[in-house]
LUMFIFI-246194 format. One record per residue (C-alpha): residue in one letter; x, y, z. Coordinates in steps of 0.02 Angstrom, whole numbers. Layout:
BEGIN
[rec "A"; [X; Y; Z]],
...
end
This chain:
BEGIN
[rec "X"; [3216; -887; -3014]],
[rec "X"; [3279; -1061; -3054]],
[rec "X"; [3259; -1169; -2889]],
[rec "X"; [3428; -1253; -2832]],
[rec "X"; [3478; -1447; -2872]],
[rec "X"; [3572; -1562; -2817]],
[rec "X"; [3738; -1591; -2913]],
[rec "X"; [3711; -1754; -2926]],
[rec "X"; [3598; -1915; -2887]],
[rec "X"; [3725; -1977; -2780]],
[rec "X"; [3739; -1833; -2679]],
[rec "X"; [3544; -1821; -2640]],
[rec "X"; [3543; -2002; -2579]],
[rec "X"; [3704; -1953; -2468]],
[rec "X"; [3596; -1801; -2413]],
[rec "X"; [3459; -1914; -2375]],
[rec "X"; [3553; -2051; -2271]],
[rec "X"; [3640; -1898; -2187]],
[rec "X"; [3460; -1836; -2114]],
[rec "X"; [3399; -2032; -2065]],
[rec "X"; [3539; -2091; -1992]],
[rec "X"; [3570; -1971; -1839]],
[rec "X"; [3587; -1983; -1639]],
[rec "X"; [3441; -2093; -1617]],
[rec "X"; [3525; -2237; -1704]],
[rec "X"; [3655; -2243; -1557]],
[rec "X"; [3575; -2222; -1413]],
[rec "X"; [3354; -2259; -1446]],
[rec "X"; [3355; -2417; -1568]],
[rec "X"; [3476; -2504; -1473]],
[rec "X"; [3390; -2479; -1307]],
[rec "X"; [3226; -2515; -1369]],
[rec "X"; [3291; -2669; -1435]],
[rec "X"; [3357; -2732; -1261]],
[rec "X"; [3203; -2660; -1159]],
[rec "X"; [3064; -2725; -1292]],
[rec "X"; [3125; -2919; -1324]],
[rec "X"; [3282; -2928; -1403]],
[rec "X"; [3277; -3007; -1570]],
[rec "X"; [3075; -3011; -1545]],
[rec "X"; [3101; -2804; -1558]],
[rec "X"; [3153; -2820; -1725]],
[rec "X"; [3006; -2899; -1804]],
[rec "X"; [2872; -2763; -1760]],
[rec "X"; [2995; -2655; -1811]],
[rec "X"; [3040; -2701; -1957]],
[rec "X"; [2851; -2733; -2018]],
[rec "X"; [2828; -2542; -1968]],
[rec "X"; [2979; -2505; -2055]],
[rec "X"; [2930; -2591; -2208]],
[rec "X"; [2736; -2573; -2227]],
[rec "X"; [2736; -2381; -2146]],
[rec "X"; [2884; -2286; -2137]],
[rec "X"; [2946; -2323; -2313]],
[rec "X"; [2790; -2291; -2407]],
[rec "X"; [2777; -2128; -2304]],
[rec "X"; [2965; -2091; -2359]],
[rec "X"; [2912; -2146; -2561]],
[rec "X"; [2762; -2014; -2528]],
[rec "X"; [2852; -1865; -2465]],
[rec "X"; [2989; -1873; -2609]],
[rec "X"; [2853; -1896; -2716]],
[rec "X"; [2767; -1738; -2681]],
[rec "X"; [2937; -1649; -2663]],
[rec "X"; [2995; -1701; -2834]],
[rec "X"; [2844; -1665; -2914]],
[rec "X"; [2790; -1514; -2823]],
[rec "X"; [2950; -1434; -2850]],
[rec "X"; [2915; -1317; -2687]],
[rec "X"; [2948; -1302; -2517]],
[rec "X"; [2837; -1408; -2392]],
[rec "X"; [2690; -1272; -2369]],
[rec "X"; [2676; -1233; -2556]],
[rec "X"; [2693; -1425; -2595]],
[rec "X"; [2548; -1486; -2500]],
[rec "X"; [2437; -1309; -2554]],
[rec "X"; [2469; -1341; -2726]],
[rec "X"; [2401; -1524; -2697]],
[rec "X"; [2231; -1473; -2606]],
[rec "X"; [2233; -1289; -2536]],
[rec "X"; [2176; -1347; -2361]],
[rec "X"; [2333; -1443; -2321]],
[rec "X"; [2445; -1302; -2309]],
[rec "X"; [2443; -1311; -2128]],
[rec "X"; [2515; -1481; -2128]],
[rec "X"; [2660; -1411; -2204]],
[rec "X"; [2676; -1241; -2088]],
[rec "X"; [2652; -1378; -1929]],
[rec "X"; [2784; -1489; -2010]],
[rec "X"; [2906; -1326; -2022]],
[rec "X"; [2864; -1271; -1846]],
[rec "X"; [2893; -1442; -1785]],
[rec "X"; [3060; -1463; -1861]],
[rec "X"; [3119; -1293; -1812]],
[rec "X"; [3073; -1346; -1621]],
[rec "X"; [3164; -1506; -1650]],
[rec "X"; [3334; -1433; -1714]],
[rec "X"; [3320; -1317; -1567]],
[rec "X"; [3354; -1437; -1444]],
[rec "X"; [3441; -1563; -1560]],
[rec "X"; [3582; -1437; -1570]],
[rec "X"; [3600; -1429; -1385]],
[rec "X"; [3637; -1627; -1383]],
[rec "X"; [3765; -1590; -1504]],
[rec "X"; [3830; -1468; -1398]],
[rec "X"; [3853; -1582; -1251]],
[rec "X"; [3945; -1706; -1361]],
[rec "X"; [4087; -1566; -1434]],
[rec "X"; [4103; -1559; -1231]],
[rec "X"; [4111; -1722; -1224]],
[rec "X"; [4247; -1731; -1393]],
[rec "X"; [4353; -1594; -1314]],
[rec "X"; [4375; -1680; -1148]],
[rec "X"; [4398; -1860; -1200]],
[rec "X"; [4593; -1860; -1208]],
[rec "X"; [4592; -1856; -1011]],
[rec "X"; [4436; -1952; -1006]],
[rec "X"; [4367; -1813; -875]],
[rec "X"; [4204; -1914; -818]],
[rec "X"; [4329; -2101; -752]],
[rec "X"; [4291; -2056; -579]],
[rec "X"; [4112; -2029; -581]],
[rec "X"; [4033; -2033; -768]],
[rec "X"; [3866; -1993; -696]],
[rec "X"; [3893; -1865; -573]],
[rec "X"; [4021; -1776; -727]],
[rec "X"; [3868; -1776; -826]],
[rec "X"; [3712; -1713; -724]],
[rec "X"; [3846; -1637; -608]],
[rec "X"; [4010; -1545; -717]],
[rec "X"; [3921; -1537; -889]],
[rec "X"; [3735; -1505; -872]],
[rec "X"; [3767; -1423; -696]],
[rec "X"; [3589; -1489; -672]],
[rec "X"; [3443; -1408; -556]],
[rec "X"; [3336; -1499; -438]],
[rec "X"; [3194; -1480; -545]],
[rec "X"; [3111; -1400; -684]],
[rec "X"; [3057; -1237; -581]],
[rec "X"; [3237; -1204; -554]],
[rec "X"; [3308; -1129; -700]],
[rec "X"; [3479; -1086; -602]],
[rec "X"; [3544; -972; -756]],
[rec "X"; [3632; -1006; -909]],
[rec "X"; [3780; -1152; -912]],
[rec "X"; [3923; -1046; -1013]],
[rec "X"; [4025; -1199; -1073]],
[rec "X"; [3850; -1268; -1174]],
[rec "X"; [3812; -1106; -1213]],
[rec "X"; [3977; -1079; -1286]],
[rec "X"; [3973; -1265; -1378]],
[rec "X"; [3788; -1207; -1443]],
[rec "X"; [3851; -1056; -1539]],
[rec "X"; [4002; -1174; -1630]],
[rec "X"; [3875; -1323; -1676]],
[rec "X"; [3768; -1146; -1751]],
[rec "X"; [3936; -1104; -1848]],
[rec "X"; [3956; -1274; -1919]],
[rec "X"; [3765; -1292; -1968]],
[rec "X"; [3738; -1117; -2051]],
[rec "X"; [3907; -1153; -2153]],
[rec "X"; [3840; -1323; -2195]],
[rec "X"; [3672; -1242; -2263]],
[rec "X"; [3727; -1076; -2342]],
[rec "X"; [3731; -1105; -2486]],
[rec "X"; [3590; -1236; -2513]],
[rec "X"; [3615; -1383; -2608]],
[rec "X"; [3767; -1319; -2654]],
[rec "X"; [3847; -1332; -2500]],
[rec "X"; [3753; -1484; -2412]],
[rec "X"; [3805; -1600; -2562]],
[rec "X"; [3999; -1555; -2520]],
[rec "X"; [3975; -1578; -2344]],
[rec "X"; [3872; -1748; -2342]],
[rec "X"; [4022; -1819; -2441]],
[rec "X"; [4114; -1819; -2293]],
[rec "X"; [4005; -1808; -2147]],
[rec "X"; [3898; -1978; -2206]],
[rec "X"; [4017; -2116; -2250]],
[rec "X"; [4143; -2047; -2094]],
[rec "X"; [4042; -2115; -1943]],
[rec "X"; [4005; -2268; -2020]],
[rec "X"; [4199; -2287; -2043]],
[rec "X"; [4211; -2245; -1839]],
[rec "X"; [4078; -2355; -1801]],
[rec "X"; [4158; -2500; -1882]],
[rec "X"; [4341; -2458; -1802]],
[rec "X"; [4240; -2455; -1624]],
[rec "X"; [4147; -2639; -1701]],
[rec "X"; [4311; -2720; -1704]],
[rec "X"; [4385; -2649; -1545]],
[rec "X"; [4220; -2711; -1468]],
[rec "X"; [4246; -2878; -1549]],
[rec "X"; [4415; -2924; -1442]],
[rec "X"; [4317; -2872; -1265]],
[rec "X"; [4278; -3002; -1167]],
[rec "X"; [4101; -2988; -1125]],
[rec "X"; [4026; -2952; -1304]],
[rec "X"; [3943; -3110; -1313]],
[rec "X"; [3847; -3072; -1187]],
[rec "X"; [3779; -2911; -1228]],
[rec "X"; [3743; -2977; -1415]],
[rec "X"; [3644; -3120; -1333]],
[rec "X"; [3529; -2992; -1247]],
[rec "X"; [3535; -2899; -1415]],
[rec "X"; [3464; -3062; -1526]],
[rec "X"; [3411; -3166; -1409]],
[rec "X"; [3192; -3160; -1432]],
[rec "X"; [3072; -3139; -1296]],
[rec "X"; [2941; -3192; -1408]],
[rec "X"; [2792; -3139; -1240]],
[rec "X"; [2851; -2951; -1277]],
[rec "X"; [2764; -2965; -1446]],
[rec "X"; [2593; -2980; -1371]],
[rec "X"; [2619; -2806; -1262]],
[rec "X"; [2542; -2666; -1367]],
[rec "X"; [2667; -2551; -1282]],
[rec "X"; [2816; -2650; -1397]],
[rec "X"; [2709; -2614; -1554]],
[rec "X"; [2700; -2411; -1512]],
[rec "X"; [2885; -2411; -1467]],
[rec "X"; [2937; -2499; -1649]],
[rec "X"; [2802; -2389; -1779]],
[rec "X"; [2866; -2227; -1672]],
[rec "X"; [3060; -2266; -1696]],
[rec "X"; [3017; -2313; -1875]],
[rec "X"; [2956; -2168; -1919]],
[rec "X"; [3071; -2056; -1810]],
[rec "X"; [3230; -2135; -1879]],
[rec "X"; [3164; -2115; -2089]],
[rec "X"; [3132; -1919; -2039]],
[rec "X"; [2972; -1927; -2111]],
[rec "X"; [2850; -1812; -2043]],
[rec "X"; [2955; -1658; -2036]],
[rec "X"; [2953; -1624; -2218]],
[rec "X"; [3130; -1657; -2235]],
[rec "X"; [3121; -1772; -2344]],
[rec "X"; [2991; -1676; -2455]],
[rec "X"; [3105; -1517; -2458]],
[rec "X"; [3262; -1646; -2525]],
[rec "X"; [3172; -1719; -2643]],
[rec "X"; [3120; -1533; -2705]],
[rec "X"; [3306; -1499; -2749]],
[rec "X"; [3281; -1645; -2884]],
[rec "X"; [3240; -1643; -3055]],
[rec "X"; [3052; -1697; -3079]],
[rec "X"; [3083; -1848; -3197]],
[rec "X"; [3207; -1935; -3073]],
[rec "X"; [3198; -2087; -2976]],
[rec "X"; [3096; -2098; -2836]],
[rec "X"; [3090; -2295; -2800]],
[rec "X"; [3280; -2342; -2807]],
[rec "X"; [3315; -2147; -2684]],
[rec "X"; [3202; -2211; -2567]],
[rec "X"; [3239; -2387; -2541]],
[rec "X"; [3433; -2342; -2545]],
[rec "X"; [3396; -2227; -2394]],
[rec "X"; [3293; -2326; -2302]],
[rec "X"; [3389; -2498; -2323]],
[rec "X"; [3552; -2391; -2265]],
[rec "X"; [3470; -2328; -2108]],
[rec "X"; [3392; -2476; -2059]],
[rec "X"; [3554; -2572; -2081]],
[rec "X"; [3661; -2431; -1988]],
[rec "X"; [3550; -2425; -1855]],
[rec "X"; [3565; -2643; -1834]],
[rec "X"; [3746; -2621; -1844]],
[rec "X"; [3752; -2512; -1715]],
[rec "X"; [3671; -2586; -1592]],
[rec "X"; [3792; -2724; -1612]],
[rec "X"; [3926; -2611; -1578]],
[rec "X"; [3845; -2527; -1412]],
[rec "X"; [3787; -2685; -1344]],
[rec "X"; [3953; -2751; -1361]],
[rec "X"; [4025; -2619; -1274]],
[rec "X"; [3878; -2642; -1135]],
[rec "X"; [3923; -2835; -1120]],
[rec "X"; [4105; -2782; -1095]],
[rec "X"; [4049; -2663; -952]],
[rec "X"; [3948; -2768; -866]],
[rec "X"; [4096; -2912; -856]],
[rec "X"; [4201; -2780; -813]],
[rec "X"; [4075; -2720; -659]],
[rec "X"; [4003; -2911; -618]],
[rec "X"; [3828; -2854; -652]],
[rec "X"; [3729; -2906; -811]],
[rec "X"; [3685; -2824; -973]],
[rec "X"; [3500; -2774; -907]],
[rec "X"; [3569; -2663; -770]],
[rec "X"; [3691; -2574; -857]],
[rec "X"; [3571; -2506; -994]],
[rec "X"; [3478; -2369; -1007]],
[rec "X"; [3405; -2251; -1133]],
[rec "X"; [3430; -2093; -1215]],
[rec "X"; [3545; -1946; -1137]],
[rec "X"; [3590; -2088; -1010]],
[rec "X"; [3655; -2226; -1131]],
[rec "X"; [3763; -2079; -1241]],
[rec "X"; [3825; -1982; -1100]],
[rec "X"; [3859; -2096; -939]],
[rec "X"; [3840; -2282; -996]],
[rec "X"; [3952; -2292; -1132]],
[rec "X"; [4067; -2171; -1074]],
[rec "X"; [4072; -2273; -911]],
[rec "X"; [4109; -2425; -1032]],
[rec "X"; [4240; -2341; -1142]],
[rec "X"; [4352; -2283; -983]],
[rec "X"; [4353; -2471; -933]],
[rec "X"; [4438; -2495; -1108]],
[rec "X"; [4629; -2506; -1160]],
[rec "X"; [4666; -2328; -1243]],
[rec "X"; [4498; -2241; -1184]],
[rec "X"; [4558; -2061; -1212]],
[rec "X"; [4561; -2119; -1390]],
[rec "X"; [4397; -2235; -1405]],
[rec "X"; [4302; -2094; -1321]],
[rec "X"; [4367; -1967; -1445]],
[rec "X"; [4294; -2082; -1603]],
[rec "X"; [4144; -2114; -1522]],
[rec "X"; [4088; -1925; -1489]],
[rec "X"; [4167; -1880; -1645]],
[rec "X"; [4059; -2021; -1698]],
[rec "X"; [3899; -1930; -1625]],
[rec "X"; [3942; -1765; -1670]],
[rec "X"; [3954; -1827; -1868]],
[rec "X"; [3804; -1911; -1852]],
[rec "X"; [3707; -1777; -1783]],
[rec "X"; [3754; -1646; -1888]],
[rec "X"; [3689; -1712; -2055]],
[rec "X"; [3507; -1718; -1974]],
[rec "X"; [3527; -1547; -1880]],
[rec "X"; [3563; -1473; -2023]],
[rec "X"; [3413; -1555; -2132]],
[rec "X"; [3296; -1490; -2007]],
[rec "X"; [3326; -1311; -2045]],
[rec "X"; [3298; -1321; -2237]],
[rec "X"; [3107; -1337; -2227]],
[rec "X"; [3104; -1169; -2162]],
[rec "X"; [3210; -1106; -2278]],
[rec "X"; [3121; -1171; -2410]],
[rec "X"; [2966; -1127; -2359]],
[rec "X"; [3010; -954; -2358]],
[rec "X"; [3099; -941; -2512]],
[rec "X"; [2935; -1000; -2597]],
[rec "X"; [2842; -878; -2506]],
[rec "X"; [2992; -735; -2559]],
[rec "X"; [3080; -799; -2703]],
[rec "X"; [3174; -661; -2722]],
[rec "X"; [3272; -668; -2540]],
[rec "X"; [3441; -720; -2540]],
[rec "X"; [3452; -867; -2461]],
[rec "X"; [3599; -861; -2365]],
[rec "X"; [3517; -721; -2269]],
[rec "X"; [3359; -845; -2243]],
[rec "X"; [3485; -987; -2173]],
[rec "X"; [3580; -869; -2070]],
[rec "X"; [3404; -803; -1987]],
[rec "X"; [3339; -979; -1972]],
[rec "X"; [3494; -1013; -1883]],
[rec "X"; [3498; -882; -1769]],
[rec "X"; [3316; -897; -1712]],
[rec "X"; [3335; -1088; -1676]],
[rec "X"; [3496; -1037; -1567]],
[rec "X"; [3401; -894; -1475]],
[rec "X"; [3255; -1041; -1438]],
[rec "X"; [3394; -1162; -1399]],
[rec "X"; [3447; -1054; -1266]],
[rec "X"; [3306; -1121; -1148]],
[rec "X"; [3404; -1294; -1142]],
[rec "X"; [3551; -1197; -1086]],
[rec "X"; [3503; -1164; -902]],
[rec "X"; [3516; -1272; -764]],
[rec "X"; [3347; -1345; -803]],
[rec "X"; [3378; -1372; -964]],
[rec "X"; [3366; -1546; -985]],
[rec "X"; [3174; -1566; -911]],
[rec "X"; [3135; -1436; -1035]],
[rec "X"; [3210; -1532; -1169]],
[rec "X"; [3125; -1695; -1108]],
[rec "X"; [2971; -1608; -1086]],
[rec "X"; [2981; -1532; -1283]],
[rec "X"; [3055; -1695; -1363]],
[rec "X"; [2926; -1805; -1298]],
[rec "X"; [2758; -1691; -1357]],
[rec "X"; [2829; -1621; -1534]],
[rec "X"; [2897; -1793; -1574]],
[rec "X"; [2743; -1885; -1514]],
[rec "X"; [2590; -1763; -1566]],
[rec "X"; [2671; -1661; -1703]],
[rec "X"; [2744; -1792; -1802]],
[rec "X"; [2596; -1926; -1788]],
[rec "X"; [2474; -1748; -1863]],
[rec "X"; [2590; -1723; -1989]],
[rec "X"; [2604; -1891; -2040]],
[rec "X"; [2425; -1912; -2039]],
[rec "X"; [2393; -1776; -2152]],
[rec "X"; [2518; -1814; -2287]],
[rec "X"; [2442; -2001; -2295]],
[rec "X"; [2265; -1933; -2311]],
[rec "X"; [2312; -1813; -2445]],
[rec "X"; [2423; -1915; -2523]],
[rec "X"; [2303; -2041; -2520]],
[rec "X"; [2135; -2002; -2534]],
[rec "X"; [2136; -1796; -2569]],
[rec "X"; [2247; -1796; -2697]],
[rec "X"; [2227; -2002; -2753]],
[rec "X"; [2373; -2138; -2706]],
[rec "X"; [2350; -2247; -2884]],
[rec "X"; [2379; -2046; -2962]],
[rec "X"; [2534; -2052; -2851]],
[rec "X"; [2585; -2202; -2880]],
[rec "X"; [2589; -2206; -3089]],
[rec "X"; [2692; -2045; -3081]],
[rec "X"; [2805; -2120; -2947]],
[rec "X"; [2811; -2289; -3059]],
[rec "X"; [2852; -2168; -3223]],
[rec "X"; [3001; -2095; -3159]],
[rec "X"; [3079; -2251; -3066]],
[rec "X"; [3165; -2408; -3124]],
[rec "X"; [3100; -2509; -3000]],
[rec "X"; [2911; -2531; -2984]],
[rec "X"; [2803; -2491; -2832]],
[rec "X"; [2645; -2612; -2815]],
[rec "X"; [2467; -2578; -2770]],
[rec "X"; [2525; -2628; -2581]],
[rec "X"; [2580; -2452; -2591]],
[rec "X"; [2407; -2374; -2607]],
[rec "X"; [2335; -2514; -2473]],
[rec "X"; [2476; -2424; -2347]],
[rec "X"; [2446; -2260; -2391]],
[rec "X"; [2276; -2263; -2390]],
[rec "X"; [2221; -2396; -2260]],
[rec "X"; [2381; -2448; -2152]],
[rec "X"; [2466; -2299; -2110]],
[rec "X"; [2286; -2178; -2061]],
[rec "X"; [2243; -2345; -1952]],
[rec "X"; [2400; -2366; -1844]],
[rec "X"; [2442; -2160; -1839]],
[rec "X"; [2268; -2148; -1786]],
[rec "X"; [2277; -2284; -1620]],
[rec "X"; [2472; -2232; -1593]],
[rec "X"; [2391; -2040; -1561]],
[rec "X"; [2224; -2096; -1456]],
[rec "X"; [2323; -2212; -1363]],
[rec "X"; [2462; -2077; -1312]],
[rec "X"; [2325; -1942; -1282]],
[rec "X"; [2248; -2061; -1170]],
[rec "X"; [2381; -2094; -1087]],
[rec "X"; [2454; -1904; -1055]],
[rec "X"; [2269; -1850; -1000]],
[rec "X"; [2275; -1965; -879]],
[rec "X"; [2449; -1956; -806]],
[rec "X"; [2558; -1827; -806]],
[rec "X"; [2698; -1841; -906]],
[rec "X"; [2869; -1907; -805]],
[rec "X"; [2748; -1813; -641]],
[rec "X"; [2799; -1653; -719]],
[rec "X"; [2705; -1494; -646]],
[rec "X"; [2536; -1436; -737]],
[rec "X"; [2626; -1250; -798]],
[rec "X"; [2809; -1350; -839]],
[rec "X"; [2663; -1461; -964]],
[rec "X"; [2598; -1327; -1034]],
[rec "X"; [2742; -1259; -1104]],
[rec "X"; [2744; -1454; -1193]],
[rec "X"; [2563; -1449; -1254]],
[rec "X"; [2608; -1263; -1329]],
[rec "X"; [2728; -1347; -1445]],
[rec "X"; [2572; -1459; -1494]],
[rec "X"; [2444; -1332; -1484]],
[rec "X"; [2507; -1185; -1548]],
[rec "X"; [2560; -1255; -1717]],
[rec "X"; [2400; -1334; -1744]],
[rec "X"; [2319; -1176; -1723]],
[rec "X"; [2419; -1076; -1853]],
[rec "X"; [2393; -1231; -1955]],
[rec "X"; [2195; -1232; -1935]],
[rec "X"; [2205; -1025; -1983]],
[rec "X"; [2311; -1070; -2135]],
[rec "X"; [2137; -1185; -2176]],
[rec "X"; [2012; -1063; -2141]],
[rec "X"; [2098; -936; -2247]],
[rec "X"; [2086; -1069; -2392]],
[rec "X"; [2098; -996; -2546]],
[rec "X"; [2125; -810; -2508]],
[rec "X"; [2307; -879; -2435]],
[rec "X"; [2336; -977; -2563]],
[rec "X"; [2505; -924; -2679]],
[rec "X"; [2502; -857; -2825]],
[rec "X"; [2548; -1010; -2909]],
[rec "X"; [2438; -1113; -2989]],
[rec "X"; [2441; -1314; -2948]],
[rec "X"; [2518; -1425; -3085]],
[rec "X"; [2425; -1557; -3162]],
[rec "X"; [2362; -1697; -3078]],
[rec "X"; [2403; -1867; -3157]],
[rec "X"; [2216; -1942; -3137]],
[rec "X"; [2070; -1891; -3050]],
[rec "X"; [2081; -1832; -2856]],
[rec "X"; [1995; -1996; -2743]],
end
């Protein structure tokens, strides 16, 4: 059978952005730009973003464009033992989307509700209290909350008729769903503009605290959001760029998508730390104590902020619609790995069976972040597949990629397919840069876990987070041994030079 393709060059890039640019652009970069130096942030981030995360992006739609497979078959077809990056890059992103769609569930709460601006009273106790219905820990499950529950199964809806027909129908929804929160984003920009206060939180946003630069914890933070906010490492990329035609450009795709997330996610942290400055005149406290990360910064900062505002039924209403836009573009991108992965393996299977399956399995999982504990599961899950599963992944594809399968053989097929040129820096990251860093980012995090216990979580809640690590790695490490005798049927193409 003819494998799908995008309708158009445009479209893929759309796709592309779509799957960068997601929640963490909100509510992580601009946090970790106020909590890690201000304007000082930037720099470490943007050499990670430049000499790491790109050339791991240019890699990935290499192999997926030339490949022509799915992420397992991809990599096999390179070098038969690095299958199991792939199946650990499919598992990873299936445990991601899981809980990904549960945030997106809290925010078509969130959307619903903003007319009346439920959480003015108490924006914190309307969270952890009225929405999450939280436990007092994480051995209190307390049963299933109905209204997520209910929210869960429509964000399932929208994603399985976003991905049902393929290519086909992600290139008519990413018309919409991509250039539509950057248009919200820039109506809440220059509401935020005529607050007074937004000086202030912009200062805290630009302002340098050049002494963060010499904590190593600052250089962790910016190579992990680099690489979390290009989606590399989950094979998303690599299953896109699959969807293309094999002679078309790689360079120009991947600079486009890169340059747009990295300038979405600067632009909004002018917008939220604007909004923060606003709250903190509003409250007489400063910009420091009203921010926060994560859950906290989406769901009871800014919604704190945004009730202090003129109109805040309406303000509230762009900004979840803003989230929910955002998010669904990367939920959606995270299922396709496994879809593609097991077309390849079943060609024949039609594939809106395979996304409807995919779908329904990731809800069932999703489930778990449902209860009344919910959220120190989801914690718990984020911090170990995001930490562990994408640093392996990662790891692998640069090794391959670089040494396995050779990054100069790489790079010249790259190079004859692109109008712009990629230089031999290209090989020096791949090859040297990226291993080095991936390499101390995952001993250093180990280290750290072994000898603390993550956010003092019990040993058996843990476990369930090192499964998520563990158990991926192991089907990954069978998928080596069997070597060979698992390999498919098809043969590998061509190799444009000699394997280093």
């Amino acid at each position: 059978m003819a494998r799908q393709q995008w309708s158009s060059k445009t479209v893929f890039v759309l796709a592309a952005v779509g799957s960068a640019v997601g929640l963490g652009n909100v509510w992580r970069f601009p946090y970790l730009a106020g909590r890690y130096g201000g304007g000082a942030f930037l720099i470490p981030y943007l050499l990670a973003f430049v000499l790491m995360a790109t050339p791991l992006l240019i890699l990935e739609l290499a192999i997926g464009q030339r490949m022509q497979r799915g992420p397992i078959k991809s990599l096999r077809q390179m070098h038969p033992a690095f299958g199991g990056i792939g199946l650990i890059a499919v598992i990873s992103a299936f445990l991601v989307v899981a809980y990904y769609a549960v945030v997106m569930a809290w925010c078509l709460i969130y959307l619903i509700r903003s007319l009346g601006v439920a959480w003015a009273d108490d924006p914190q106790g309307y969270f952890f209290g009225q929405v999450l219905q939280i436990s007092d820990g994480v051995g209190q499950w307390g049963g299933f909350n109905l209204p997520i529950l209910a929210a869960l199964v429509a964000v399932w809806l929208a994603i399985y008729f976003c991905i049902w027909q393929g290519p086909k129908s992600v290139g008519k929804v990413v018309l919409y769903t991509v250039p539509l929160p950057v248009v919200v984003m820039a109506v809440l920009f220059l509401r935020s503009l005529t607050l007074p206060g937004f000086w202030q939180g912009w200062r805290l946003y630009l302002t340098p605290v050049w002494s963060a630069m010499l904590s190593p914890e600052v250089w962790t933070a910016a190579a992990a959001q680099a690489f979390l906010t290009l989606s590399v490492a989950f094979a998303i990329m690599l299953t896109y760029a699959s969807y293309k035609q094999p002679n078309e450009d790689i360079v120009k795709s991947s600079w486009t998508t890169a340059i747009a997330d990295l300038a979405i996610s600067l632009f909004a942290g002018f917008v939220v730390f604007a909004v923060l400055g606003y709250m903190a005149w509003t409250t007489s406290s400063t910009v420091e104590e009203v921010t926060t990360s994560g859950p906290g910064l989406a769901f009871v900062v800014f919604p704190q902020a945004l009730s202090l505002m003129p109109l805040p039924g309406l303000f509230s209403a762009l900004f979840f619609f803003m989230l929910l836009t955002l998010g669904i573009d990367s939920a959606f991108s995270l299922v396709e790995p496994a879809i593609a992965a097991w077309l390849d393996l079943k060609p024949g299977t039609k594939g809106t069976h395979i996304a409807g399956w995919a779908c329904l399995a990731a809800f069932a999982v999703g489930t778990l972040y449902t209860t009344r504990a919910g959220l120190y599961f989801l914690d718990i899950v984020d911090h170990f597949v995001t930490t562990y599963n994408a640093i392996v992944v990662a790891l692998g594809m640069a090794i391959l990629g670089g040494w396995v399968f050779g990054a100069e053989a790489l790079r010249r097929y790259v190079n004859e397919v692109s109008d712009w040129q990629v230089g031999r820096w290209w090989n020096i990251s791949i090859k040297w840069v990226v291993p080095i860093v991936l390499a101390i980012l995952l001993a250093t995090q180990l280290s750290t876990d072994l000898r603390t216990p993550y956010e003092g979580y019990p040993a058996w809640a843990l476990a369930i987070g090192w499964a998520t690590v563990l158990v991926p790695l192991g089907l990954g490490l069978w998928m080596v041994r069997g070597g060979q005798e698992v390999l498919l049927e098809a043969a590998p193409p061509e190799q444009d030079g000699t394997p280093q």
